[in-house]
C-alpha positions in Angstrom: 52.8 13.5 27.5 52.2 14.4 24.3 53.7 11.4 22.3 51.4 9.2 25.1 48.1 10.9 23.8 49.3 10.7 20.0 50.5 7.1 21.1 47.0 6.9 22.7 45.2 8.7 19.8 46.8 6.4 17.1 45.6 3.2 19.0 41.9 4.7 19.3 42.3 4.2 15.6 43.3 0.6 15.4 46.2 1.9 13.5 49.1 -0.8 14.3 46.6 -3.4 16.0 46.4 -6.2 14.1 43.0 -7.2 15.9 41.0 -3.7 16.1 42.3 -3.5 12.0 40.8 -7.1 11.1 37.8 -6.0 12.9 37.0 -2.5 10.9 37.6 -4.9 8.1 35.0 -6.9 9.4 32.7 -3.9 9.6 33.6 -3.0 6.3 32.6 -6.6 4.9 29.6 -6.7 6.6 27.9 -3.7 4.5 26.4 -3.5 1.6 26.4 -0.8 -0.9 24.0 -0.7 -3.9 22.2 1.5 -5.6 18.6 0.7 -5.0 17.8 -1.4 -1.7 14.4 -3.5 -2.0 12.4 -4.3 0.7 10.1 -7.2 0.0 10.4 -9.6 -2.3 6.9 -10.2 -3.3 5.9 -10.0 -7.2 6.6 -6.1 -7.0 9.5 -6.3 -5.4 11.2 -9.0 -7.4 10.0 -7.5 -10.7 12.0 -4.3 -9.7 15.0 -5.9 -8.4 15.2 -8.0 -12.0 14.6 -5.1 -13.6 16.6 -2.4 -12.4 19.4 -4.8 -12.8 18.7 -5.2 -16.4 19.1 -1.3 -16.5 22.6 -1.2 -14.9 21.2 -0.7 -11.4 23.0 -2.9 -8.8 20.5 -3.8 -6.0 19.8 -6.2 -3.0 16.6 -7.6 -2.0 15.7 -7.8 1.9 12.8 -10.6 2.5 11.5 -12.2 5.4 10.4 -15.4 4.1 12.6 -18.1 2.9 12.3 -17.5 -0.5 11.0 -14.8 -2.9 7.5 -15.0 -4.3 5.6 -13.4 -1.7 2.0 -14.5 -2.6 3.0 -16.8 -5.2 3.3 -20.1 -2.9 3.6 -23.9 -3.7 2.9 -27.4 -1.7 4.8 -30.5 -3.2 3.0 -33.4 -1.8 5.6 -36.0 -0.3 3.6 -39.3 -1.1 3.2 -38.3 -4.8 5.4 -35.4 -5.7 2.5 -33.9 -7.1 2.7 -30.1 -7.7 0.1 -27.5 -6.4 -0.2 -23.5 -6.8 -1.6 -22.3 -3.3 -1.9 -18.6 -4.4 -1.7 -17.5 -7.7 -2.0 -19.9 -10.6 -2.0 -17.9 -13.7 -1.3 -14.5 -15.1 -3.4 -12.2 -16.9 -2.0 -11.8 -20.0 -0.1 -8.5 -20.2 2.7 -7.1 -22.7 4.7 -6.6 -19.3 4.1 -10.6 -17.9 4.7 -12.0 -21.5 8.2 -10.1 -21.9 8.8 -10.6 -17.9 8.0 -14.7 -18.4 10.3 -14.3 -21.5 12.9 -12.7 -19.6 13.6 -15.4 -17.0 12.8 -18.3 -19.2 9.3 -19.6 -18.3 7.1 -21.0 -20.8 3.9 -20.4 -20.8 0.7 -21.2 -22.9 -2.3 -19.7 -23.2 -5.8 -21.1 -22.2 -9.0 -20.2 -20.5 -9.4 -19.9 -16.6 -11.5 -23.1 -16.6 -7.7 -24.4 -17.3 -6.9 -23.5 -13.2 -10.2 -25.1 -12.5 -11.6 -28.2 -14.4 -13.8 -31.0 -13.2 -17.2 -30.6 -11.5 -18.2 -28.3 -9.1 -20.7 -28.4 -6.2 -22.8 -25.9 -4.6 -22.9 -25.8 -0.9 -23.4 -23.3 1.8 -20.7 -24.0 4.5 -22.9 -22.7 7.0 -25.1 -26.1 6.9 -22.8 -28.2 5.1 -26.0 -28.5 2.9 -26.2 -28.4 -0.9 -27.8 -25.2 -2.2 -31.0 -26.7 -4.0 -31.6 -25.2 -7.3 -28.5 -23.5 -7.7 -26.2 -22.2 -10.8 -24.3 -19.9 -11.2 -25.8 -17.5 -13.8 -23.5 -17.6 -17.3 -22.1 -14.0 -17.0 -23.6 -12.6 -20.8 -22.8 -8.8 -19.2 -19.5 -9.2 -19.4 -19.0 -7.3 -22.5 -21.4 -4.3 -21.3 -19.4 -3.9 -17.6 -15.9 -3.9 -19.9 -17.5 -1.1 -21.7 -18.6 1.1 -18.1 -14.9 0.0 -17.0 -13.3 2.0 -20.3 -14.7 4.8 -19.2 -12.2 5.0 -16.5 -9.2 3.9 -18.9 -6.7 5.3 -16.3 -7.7 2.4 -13.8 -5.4 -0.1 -15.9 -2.2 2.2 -14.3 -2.6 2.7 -10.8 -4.6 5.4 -8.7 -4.1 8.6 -11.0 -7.7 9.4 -10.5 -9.7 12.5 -11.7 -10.4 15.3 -9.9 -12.8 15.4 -8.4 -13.5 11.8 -8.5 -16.3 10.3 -10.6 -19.2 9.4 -8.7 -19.7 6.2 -9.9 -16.4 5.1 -8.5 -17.3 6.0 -5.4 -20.6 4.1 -5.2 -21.1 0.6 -3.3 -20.1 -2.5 -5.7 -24.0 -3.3 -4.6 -25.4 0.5 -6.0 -23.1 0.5 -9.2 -24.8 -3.6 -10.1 -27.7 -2.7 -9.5 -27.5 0.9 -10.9 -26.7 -1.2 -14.0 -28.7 -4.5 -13.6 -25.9 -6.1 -14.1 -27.8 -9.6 -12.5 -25.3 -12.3 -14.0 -22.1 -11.0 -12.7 -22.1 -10.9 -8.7 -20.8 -14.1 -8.5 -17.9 -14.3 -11.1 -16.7 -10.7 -9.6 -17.1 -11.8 -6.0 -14.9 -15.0 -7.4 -12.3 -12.8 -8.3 -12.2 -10.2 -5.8 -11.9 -13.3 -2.6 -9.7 -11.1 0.1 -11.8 -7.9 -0.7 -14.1 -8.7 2.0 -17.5 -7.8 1.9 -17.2 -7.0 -1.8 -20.8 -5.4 -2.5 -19.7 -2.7 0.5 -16.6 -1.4 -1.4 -16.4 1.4 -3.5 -16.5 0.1 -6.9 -13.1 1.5 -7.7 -11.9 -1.2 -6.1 -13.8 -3.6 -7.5 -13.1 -2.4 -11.0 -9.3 -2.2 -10.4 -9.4 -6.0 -9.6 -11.2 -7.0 -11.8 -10.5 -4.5 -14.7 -11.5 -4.2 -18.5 -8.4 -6.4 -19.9 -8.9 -8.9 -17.5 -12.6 -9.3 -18.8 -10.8 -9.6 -22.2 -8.6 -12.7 -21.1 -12.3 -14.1 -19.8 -13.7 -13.5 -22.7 -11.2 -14.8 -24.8 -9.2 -17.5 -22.7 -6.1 -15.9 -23.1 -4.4 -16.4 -19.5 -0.7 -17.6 -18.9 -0.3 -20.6 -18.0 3.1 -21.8 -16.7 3.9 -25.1 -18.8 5.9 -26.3 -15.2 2.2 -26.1 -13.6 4.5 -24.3 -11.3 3.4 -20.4 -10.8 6.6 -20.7 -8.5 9.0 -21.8 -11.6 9.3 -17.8 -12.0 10.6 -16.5 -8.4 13.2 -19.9 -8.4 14.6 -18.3 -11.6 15.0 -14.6 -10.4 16.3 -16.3 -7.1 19.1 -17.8 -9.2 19.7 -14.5 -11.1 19.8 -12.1 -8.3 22.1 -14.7 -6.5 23.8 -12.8 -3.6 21.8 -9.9 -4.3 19.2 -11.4 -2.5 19.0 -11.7 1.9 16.7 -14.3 2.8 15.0 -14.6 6.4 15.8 -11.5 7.0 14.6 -8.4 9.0 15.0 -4.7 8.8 15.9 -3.1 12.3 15.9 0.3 11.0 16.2 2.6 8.2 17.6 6.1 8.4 16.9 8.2 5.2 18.0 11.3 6.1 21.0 11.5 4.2 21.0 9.0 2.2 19.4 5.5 2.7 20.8 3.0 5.7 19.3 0.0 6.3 20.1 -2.2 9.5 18.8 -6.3 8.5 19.0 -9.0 10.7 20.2 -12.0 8.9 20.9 -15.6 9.3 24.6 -14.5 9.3 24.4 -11.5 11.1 23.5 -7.9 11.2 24.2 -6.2 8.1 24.4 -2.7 6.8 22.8 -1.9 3.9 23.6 1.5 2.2 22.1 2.6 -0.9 20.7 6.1 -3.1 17.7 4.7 -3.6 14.7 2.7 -1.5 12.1 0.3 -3.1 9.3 -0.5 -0.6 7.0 -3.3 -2.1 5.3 -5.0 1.4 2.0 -3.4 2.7 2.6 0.0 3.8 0.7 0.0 7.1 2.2 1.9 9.8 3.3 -1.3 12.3 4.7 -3.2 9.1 6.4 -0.8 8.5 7.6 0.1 12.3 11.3 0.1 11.3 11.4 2.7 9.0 11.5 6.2 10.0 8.6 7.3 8.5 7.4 11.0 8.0 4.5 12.1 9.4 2.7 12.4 5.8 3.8 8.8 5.2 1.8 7.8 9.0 -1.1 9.9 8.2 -1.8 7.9 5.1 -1.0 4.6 5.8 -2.7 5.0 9.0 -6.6 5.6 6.9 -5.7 1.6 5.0 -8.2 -0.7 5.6 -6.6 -4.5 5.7 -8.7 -7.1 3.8 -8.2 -10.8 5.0 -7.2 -13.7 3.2 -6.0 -17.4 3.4 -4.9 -20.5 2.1 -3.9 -23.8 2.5 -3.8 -27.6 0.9 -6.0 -29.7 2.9 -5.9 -33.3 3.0 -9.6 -34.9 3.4 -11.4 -38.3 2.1 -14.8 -38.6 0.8 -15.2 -35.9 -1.6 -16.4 -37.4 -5.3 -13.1 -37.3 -7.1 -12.1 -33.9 -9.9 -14.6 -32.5 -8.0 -14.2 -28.7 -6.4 -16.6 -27.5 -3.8 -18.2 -23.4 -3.9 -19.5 -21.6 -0.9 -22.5 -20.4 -1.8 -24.9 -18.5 0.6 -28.5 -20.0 0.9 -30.1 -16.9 1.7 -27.3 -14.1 1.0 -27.7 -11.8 -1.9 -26.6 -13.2 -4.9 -25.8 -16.0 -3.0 -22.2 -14.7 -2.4 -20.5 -16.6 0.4 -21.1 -15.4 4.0 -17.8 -14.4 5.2 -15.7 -15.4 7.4 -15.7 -18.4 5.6 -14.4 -21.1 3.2 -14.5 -19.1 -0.4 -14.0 -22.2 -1.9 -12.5 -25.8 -2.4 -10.6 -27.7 -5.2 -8.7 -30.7 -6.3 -4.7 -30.1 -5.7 -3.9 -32.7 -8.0 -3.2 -35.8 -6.1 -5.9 -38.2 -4.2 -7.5 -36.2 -1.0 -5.9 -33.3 -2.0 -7.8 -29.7 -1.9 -6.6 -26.2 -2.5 -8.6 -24.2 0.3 -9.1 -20.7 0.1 -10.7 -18.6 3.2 -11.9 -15.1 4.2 -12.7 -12.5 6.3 -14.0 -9.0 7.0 -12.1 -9.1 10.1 -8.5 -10.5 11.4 -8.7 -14.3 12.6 -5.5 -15.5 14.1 -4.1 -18.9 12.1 -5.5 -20.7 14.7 -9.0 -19.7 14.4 -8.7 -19.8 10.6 -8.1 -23.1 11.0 -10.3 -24.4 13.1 -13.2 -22.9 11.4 -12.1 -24.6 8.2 -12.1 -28.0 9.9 -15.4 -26.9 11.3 -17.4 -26.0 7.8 -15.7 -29.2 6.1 -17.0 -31.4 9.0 -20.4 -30.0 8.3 -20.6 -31.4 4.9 -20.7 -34.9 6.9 -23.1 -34.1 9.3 -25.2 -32.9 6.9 -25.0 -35.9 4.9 -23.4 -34.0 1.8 -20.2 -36.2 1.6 -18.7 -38.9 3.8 -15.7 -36.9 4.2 -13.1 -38.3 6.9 -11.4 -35.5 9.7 -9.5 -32.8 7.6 -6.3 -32.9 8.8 -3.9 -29.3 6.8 -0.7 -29.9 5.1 0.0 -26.6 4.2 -1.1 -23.2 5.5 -0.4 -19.6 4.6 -1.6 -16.1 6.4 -2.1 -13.4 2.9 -3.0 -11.1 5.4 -3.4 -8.0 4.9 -4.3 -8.7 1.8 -6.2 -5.5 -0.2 -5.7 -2.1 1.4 -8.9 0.3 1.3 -9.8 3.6 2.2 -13.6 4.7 2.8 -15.5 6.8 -0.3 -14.8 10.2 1.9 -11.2 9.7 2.0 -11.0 8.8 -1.7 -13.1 11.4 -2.8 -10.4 14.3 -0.6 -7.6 13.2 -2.6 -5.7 10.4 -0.6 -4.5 8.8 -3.7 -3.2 11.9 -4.7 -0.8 12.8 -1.6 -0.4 9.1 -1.9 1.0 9.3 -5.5 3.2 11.9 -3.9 4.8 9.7 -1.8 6.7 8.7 -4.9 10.4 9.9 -4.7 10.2 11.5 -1.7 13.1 10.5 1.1 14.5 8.8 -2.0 12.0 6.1 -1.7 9.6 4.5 -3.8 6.8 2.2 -3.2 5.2 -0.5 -5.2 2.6 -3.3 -4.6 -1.0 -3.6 -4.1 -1.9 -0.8 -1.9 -0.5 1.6 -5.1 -2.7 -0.8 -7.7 -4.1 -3.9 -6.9 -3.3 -7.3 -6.7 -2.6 -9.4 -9.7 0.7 -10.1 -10.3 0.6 -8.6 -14.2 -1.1 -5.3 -13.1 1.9 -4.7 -10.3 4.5 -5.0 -13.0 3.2 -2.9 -15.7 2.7 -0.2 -12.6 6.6 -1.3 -11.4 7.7 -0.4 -15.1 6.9 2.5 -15.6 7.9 3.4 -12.2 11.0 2.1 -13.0 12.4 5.5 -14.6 12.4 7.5 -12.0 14.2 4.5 -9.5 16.8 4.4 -11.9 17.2 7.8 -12.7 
């Protein structure tokens, strides 16, 4: 009886069967062991995947999407092969994007926004479909004085290290602080700028300032921006693509992660479940407690991702006849202060480059379901008929992407009681790390300077 239950012990093992042996092996080539696991592979969580490899890291790279880029999207229109950026176009021109740019081989020149923009520009209110008689936008001569008020608050450029306690003036309505300031000529460019804050003159103007920060007033001011030579923003994500090769799971899912000894993640892939383990965690997708349902979070982490506000944000190419041609269309409020767009709305139209082709960007102070976003744009483009504006024929989208949630807010109390302190806290803890917007802002530069010098302490 005893040799049975050894016998019977030694086959629970798979010891001596051929099929339970190439199964464990099975197992074994189904996980993945790295260093640093990445999840989202956005512009943060790209950058720190490239980089941590340069440092000697090895690292993998769970996204969702087919492909990495995150925010960073592109249409390529079949008729004409024309190319066109439907999130970001340019790159504020940091020491960290020009050696990053360098670094995967993408040329870039340097030239004024206007250079994303170009052609004519109409001013209509959406609402009506009507052009706003009378209007132009006010040339933005304050520049220079709200880059000085911004340098007061150097430490903005970094991330959320904020004073204690927190200057008032941070805390203050985008609306107050203007006003506080006259700052008259601005509202508009800001507003421009800051599409998927929301109602923009209701935020604290830390936010605000963040986004639209003191060097980014200097690439303004001095039409320094990077400009992919490609004319494809997207040039950069198919390069780290290639480098990260394998490294990288594509349409893929995290089930679960288990960080309590260690980090495990289980990832639904097109292949399979795999099993990722790894020392270290890199979270770069917005950390609101259901995105982030998989991952056994503490209660610290829940309590603080619970108090982010979402903002709301869209885009798409649109395809539409009618519209005089290189010109781009503004939503401009009749009646609104400053004549900032009403939201939800159409921010803005512009030529994508090929005949009937428009960029379309959308928001909202509230979440709209694709559908909805949708039909509303049809909606406020049809107007522009009706009201006589432009003959424009039935809109019919080509391409369509949710950004949502887009900027994560807290509320002036929760600011002022130290939340971006605890949240700075977050940092290490669990051996996990987090990057992306919520932790700066978003612009794609910003996020890797803060990814950077993050960097030491993932690869420590």
């Amino acid at each position: 009886m005893k040799i049975m239950a050894a016998s019977g012990v030694v086959a629970a093992t798979g010891l001596f069967q051929p099929g339970v042996a190439a199964a464990a092996d099975e197992d074994r080539r189904r996980e993945i062991s790295r260093d640093v696991a990445v999840i989202g592979g956005g512009s943060s969580g790209t950058y720190a995947a490239i980089r941590l490899r340069d440092l000697g890291k090895s690292v993998v790279v769970v996204e969702a999407k087919g492909r990495l880029g995150g925010h960073t999207e592109l249409y390529v229109d079949p008729g004409t092969g024309t190319v066109s950026n439907m999130g970001v176009v340019t790159w504020h021109n940091l020491p960290e994007a020009r050696r990053y740019l360098a670094r995967l081989g993408v040329a870039v020149k340097v030239a004024p926004i206007t250079q994303a923009s170009g052609g004519a520009t109409s001013y209509v209110d959406f609402r009506t479909g009507k052009l706003v008689d009378g209007f132009t936008p006010p040339v933005p001569t304050q520049l220079p004085v709200l880059r000085d008020l911004i340098n007061r608050h150097p430490y903005l450029e970094y991330g959320f290290d904020l004073p204690d306690p927190v200057p008032p003036e941070l805390l203050m309505s985008w609306g107050d602080f203007l006003a506080e300031h006259g700052l008259d000529t601005l509202p508009g460019m800001v507003a421009n700028f800051g599409q998927g804050l929301g109602d923009i003159m209701k935020q604290p103007t830390l936010y605000v300032m963040k986004n639209f920060g003191a060097s980014l007033i200097d690439d303004i001011l001095n039409g320094t921006f990077l400009f992919p030579v490609s004319q494809n923003t997207s040039e950069l994500y198919e390069r780290a693509t290639t480098v990260l090769g394998d490294d990288v799971l594509l349409n893929s899912q995290v089930t679960r992660v288990d960080r309590s000894c260690g980090v495990v993640l289980e990832v639904a892939t097109p292949d399979g479940p795999r099993i990722i383990r790894a020392k270290k965690l890199v979270i770069a997708v917005p950390p609101l407690v259901d995105n982030l349902s998989a991952i056994d979070l503490s209660a610290v982490e829940q309590a603080l991702f619970g108090r982010f506000r979402p903002g709301y944000y869209y885009t798409g190419v649109v395809r539409v006849a009618g519209i005089p041609d290189n010109t781009a269309i503004q939503n401009v409020g009749a009646d609104t202060s400053f004549n900032l767009p009403p939201l939800p709305g159409i921010y803005g139209m512009s030529p994508a480059g090929a005949a009937d082709l428009y960029q379309m960007k959308y928001g909202s102070t509230h979440a709209l379901t694709d559908a909805e976003v949708q039909a509303n744009t049809i909606a406020d483009i049809n107007r522009l008929r009706a009201a006589g504006t432009f003959p424009v024929s039935t809109p019919m989208f080509e391409a369509y992407s949710n950004h949502s949630p887009f900027e994560l807010t807290v509320g002036n109390a929760d600011i002022a009681d130290g939340f971006y302190r605890c949240l700075i806290a977050l940092q290490g803890n669990l051996d996990t790390f987090y990057t992306g917007g919520a932790f700066h802002t978003q612009d794609s530069a910003m996020l890797w300077r803060f990814t950077e010098n993050l960097l030491p302490r993932i690869a420590a």
